[in-house]
C-alpha positions in Angstrom: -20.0 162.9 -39.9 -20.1 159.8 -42.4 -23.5 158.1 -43.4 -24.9 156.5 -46.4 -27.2 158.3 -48.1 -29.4 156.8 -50.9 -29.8 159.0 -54.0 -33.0 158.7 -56.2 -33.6 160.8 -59.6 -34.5 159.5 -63.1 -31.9 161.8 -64.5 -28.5 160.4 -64.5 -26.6 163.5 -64.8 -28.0 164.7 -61.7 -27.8 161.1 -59.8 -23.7 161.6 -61.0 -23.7 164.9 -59.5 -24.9 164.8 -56.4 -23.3 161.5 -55.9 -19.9 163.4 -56.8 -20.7 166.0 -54.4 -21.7 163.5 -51.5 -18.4 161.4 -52.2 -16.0 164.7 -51.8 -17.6 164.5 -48.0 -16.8 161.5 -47.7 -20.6 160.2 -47.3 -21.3 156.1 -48.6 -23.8 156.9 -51.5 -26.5 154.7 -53.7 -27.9 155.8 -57.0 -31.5 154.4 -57.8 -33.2 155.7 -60.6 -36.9 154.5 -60.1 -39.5 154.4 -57.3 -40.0 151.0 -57.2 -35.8 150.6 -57.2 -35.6 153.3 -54.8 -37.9 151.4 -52.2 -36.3 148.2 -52.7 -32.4 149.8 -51.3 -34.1 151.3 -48.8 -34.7 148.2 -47.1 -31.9 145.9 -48.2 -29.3 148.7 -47.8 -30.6 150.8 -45.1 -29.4 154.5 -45.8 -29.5 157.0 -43.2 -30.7 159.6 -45.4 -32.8 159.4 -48.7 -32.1 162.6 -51.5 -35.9 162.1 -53.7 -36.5 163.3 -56.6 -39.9 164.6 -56.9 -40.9 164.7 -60.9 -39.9 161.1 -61.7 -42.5 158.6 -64.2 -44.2 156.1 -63.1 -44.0 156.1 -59.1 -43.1 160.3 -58.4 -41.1 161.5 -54.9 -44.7 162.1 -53.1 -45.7 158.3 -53.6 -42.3 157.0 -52.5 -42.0 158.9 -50.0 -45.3 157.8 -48.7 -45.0 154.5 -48.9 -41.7 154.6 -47.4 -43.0 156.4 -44.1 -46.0 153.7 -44.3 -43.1 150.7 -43.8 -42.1 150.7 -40.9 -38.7 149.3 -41.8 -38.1 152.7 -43.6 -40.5 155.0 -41.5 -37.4 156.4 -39.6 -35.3 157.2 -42.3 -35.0 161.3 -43.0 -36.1 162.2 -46.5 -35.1 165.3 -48.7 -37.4 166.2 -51.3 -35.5 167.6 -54.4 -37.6 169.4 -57.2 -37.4 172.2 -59.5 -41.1 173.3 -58.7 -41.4 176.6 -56.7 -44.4 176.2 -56.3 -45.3 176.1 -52.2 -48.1 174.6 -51.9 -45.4 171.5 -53.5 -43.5 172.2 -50.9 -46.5 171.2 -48.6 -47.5 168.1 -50.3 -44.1 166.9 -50.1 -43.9 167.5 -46.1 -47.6 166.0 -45.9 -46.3 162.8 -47.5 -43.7 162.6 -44.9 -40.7 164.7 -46.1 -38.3 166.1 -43.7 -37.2 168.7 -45.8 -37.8 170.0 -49.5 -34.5 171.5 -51.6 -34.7 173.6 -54.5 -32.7 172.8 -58.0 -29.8 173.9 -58.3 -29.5 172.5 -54.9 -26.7 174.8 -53.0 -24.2 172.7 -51.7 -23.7 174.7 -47.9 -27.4 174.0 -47.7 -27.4 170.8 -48.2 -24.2 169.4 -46.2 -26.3 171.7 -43.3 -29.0 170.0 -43.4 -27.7 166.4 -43.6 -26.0 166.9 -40.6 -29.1 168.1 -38.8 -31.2 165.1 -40.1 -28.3 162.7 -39.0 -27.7 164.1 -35.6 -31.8 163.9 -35.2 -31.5 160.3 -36.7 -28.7 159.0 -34.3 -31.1 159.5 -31.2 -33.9 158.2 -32.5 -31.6 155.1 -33.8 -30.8 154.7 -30.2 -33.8 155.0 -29.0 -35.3 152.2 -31.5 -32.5 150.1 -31.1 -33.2 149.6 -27.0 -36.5 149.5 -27.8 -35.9 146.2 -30.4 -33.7 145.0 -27.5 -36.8 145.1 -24.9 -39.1 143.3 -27.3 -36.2 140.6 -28.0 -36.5 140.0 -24.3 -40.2 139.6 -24.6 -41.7 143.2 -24.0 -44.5 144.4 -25.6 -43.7 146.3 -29.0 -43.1 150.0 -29.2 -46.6 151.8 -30.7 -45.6 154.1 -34.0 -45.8 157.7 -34.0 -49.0 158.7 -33.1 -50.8 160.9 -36.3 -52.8 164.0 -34.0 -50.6 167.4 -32.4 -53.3 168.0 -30.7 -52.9 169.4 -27.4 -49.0 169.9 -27.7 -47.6 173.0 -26.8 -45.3 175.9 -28.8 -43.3 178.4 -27.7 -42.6 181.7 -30.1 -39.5 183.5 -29.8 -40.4 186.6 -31.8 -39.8 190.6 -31.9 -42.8 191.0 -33.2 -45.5 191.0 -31.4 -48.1 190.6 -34.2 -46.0 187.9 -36.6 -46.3 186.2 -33.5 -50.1 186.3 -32.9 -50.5 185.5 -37.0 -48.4 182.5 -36.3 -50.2 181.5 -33.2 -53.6 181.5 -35.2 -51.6 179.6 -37.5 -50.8 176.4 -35.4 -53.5 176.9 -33.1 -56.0 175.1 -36.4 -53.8 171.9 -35.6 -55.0 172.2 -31.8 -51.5 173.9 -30.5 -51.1 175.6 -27.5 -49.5 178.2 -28.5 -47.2 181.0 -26.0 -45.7 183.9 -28.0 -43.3 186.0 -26.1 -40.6 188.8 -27.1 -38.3 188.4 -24.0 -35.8 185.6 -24.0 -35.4 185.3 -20.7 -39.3 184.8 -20.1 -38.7 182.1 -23.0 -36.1 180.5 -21.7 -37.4 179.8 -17.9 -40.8 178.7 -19.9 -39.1 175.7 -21.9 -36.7 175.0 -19.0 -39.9 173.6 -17.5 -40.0 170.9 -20.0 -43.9 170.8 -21.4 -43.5 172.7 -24.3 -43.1 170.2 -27.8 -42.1 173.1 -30.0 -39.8 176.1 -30.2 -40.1 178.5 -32.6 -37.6 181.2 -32.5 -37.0 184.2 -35.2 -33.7 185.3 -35.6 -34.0 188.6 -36.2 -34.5 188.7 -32.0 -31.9 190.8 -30.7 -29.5 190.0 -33.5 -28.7 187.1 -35.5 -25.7 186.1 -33.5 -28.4 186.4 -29.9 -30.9 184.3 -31.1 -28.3 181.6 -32.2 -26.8 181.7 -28.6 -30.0 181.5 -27.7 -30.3 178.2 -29.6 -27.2 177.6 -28.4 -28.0 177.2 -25.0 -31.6 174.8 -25.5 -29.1 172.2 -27.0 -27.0 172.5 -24.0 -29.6 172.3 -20.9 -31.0 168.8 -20.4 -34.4 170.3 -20.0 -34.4 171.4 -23.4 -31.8 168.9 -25.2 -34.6 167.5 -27.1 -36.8 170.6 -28.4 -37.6 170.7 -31.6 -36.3 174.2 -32.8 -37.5 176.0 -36.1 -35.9 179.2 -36.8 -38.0 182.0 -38.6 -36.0 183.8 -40.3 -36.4 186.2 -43.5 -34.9 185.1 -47.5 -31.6 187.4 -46.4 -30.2 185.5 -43.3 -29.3 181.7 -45.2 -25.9 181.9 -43.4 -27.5 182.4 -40.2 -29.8 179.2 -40.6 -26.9 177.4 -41.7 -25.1 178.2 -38.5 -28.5 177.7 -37.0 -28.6 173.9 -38.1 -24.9 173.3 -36.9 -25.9 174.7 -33.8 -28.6 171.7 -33.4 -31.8 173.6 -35.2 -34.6 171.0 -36.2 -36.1 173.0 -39.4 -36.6 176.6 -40.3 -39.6 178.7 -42.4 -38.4 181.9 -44.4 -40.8 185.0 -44.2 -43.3 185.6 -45.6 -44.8 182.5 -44.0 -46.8 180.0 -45.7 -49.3 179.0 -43.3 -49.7 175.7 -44.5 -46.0 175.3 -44.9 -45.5 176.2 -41.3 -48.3 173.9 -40.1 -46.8 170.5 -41.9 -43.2 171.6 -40.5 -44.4 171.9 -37.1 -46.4 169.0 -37.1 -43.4 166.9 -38.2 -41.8 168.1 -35.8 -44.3 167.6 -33.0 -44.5 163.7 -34.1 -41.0 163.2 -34.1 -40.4 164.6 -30.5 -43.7 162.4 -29.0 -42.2 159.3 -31.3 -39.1 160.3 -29.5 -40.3 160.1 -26.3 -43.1 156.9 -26.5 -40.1 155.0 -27.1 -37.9 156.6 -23.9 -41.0 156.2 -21.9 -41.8 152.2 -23.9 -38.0 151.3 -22.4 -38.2 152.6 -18.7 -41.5 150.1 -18.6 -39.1 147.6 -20.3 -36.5 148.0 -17.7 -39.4 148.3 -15.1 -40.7 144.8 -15.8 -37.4 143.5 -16.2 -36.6 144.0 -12.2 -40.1 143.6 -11.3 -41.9 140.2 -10.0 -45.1 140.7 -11.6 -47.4 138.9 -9.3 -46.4 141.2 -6.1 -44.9 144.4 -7.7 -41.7 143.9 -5.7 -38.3 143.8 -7.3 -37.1 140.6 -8.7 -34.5 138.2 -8.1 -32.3 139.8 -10.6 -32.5 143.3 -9.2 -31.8 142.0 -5.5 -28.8 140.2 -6.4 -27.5 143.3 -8.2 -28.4 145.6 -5.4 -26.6 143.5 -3.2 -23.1 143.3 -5.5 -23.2 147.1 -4.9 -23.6 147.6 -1.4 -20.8 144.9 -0.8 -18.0 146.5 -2.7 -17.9 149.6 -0.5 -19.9 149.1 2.7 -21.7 146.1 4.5 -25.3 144.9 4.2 -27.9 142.9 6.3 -30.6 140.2 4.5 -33.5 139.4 6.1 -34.3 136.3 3.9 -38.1 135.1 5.0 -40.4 132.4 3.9 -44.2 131.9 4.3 -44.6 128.9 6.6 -46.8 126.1 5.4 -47.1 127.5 2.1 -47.8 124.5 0.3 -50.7 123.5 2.8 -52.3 126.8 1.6 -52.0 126.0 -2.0 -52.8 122.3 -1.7 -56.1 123.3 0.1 -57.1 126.5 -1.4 -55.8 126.9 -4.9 -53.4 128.6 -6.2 -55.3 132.0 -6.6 -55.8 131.6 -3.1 -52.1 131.0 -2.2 -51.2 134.7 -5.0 -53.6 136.8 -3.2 -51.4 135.5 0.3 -48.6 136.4 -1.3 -49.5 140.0 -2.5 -50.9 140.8 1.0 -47.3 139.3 2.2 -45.5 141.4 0.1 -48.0 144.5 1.0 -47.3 144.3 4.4 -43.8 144.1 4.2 -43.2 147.2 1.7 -45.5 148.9 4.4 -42.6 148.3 7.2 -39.6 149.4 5.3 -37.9 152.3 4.5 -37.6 153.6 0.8 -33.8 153.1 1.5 -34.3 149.3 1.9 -34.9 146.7 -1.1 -37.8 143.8 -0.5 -37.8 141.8 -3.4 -39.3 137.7 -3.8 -36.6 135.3 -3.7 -38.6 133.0 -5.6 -41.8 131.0 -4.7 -43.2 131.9 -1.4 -39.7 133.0 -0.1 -39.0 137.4 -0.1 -35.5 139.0 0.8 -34.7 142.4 2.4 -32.0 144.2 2.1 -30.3 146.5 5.0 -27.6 148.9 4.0 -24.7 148.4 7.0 -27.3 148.7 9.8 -26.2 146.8 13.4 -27.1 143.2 13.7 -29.2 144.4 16.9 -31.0 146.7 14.5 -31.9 144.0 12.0 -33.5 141.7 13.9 -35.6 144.0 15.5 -36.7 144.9 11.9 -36.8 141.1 11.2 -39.5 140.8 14.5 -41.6 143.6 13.6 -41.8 142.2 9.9 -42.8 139.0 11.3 -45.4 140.8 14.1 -46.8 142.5 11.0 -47.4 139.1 8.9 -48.8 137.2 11.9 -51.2 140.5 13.1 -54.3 139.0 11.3 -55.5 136.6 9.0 -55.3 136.7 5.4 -57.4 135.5 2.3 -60.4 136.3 0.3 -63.9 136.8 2.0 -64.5 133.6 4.3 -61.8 132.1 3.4 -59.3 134.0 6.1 -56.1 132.2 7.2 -53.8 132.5 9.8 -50.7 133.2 7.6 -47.3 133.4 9.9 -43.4 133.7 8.4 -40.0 132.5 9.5 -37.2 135.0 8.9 -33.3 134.7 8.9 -30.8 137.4 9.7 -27.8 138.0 8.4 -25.2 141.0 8.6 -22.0 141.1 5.8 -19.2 143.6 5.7 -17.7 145.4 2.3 -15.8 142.3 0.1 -18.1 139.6 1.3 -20.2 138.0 -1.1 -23.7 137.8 -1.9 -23.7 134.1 -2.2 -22.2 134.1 1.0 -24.1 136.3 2.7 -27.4 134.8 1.2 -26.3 131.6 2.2 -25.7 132.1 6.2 -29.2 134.3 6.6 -30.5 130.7 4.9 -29.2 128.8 7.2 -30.4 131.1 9.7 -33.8 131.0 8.5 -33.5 126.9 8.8 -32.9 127.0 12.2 -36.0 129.5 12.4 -38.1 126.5 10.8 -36.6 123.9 13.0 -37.3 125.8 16.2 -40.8 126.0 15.5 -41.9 128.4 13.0 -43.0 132.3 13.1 -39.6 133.2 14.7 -36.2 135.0 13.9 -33.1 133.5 13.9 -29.8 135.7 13.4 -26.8 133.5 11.7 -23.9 132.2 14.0 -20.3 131.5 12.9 -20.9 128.1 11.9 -23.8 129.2 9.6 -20.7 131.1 7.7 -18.6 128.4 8.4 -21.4 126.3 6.4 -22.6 129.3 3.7 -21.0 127.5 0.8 -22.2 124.4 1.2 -25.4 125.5 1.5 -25.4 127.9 -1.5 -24.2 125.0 -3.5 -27.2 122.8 -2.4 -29.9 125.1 -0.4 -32.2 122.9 1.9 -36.0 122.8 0.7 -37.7 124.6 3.4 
């Protein structure tokens, strides 16, 4: 897995050595020597992970690292903390700041290759997930909100042998407002994340074994349920190999026994943020996509969608349209106002979606005009839909307190079979519905031959109705 990763120390022996080490695994690699030097590649060459120095002058790791998680050019790039302090209250600060992990010199090299390929896989969703998100707001969606700060209320599961570790460690969290589950059976553990509401697993590996609780791990990365759990693993100073595995295996972060309960609290809360980051900007997009096929005056599906939804049905099977407009629209407009003539066209579009099936698609055409779409149904069967569609428009009046109107639609019918197009089919169920204007108004008229035999002309220059 190749990335660039920016390098930052004041030391040039140890900027050449890790940049040596980095370059063997064939990772791209910048050197900055500074803070201030060290914000500046950040953002004009965009590493995907940042190696920082802690004891530097001037501007130390802490303050960079802040003020890169403050930008939000740079918030979403992993940072590794690198100091000689043992101290673990450092190790706090620096996860406080906004650290996603904090390496000890001599930094061990199967440590740190593990955990650059943890922080990258974790970094290619979340790219993903940003980079739909900037294509929404390029199309004019509102603009994903930042992680949001509080864990409070999110919920963690620990995996643990021991039942009173476990309860320490759920006192632990439970000061950052965690609901907390501990649990010694993995099978209890696993039908309780499989239900997707839990933000956090923290499983020890000492559980059954080393090589059980990895297969346990094993599996949350493989169920869709549990794809996206953040897992830390617990695990005491003598089983480094089995984190390693643990973080090739798709592990988020681990804590070594004895616990530091502050230590614990910053990783988990990291954690926590990541995963509701993660899924604000999952849940930002489906709203994007929403409004995209959504008319946002009636709630209906667009014009976009319906076209779409059409090209589908006709390369396999056949499709009826039941293309309708409101009849003296423009009357109701002219006299009432506008607002007038969008509440008319809400109750329309109410009444419509109350006739249909889920199965069938009612979308607005455009202006006062809505389309249905059939899948295969007989002809017969459409226009009776068509008439009871029109019954239900033309039942009673419609408008806003006095002001009640007698609002009535014409409707045109027409049935397709798989290959034909939507233009086509579009086209004849409009020349239907002109016919249906023609005769009088507030009728159904199914298309004929010749309104096929006239469908292109009239999708090239559609009658104003």
């Amino acid at each position: 897995m190749t990335a660039r990763v920016l390098v930052v120390d004041d030391i040039n022996a140890n900027v050449r050595l890790l940049e040596a080490k980095l370059n063997a695994e064939y990772y791209e690699v910048a050197t900055a020597t500074s803070g201030p030097e060290a914000l500046a590649l950040a953002t004009s060459w965009v590493p995907d992970v940042i190696l920082l120095d802690v004891m530097m002058p001037g501007m130390d790791g802490y303050e960079v690292c802040r003020r890169l998680k403050a930008n939000p050019s740079t918030a979403h790039m992993p940072v590794v903390m690198i100091t000689a302090l043992v101290d673990p209250a450092e190790r706090v600060r620096g996860l406080e700041a906004g650290a996603d992990d904090f390496l000890s010199k001599p930094v061990d090299d199967a440590t740190l290759f593990a955990r650059l390929r943890a922080l990258l896989r974790m970094k290619q969703v979340l790219d993903a997930w940003r980079l739909r998100a900037e294509t929404a707001r390029g199309l004019g969606f509102a603009e994903p909100q930042g992680p949001n700060e509080s864990v409070d209320g999110a919920r963690a599961l620990i995996l643990t042998e021991d039942r009173n570790e476990g309860e320490a460690l759920q006192r632990v969290l439970a000061t950052d407002g965690l609901d907390v589950l501990v649990t010694a059976d993995p099978t209890d553990a696993m039908a309780r994340l499989h239900d997707g509401s839990f933000d956090l697993a923290v499983l020890s590996l000492s559980l059954g074994g080393e090589m059980e609780a990895l297969r346990f791990a094993s599996r949350l990365r493989a169920q869709a349920a549990t794809r996206d759990l953040p897992i830390v693993l617990l695990a005491d100073s003598s089983q480094k190999q089995a984190v390693l595995r643990g973080f090739d295996l798709g592990a988020n972060d681990n804590v070594l026994r004895p616990v530091d309960a502050n230590e614990l609290r910053a990783r988990a809360r990291n954690q926590v943020r990541r995963k509701r980051f993660q899924e604000r900007l999952r849940s930002d997009l489906d709203r994007s996509l929403e409004m995209a096929v959504t008319d946002s005056l009636t709630g209906l599906r667009n014009r976009r969608y319906v076209q779409r939804h059409m090209e589908g049905l006709l390369r396999s099977a056949g499709a009826g349209v039941l293309l309708m407009d409101v009849d003296r629209f423009k009357r109701v407009n002219d006299t009432y106002g506008h607002p007038f003539g969008d509440v008319v066209l809400k109750e329309v579009a109410r009444r419509l979606s109350g006739q249909l099936r889920a199965v069938d698609v009612v979308a607005r055409w455009g202006g006062e005009e809505f389309l249905i779409v059939l899948a295969s149904p007989p002809e017969e069967d459409s226009a009776v839909v068509a008439e009871r569609l029109r019954a239900a428009i033309a039942c009673e009046p419609m408008g806003v307190g006095a002001n009640l109107l007698p609002i009535t639609i014409s409707v045109g019918v027409a049935m397709a079979g798989a290959g034909s197009t939507p233009e086509a089919l579009v086209a004849a169920a409009d020349a239907a519905l002109y016919r249906a204007k023609e005769n009088g108004r507030n009728r159904v008229e199914v298309s004929v031959p010749s309104d096929w035999a006239s469908a292109t002309i009239r999708a090239a220059n559609p009658a104003t109705l």
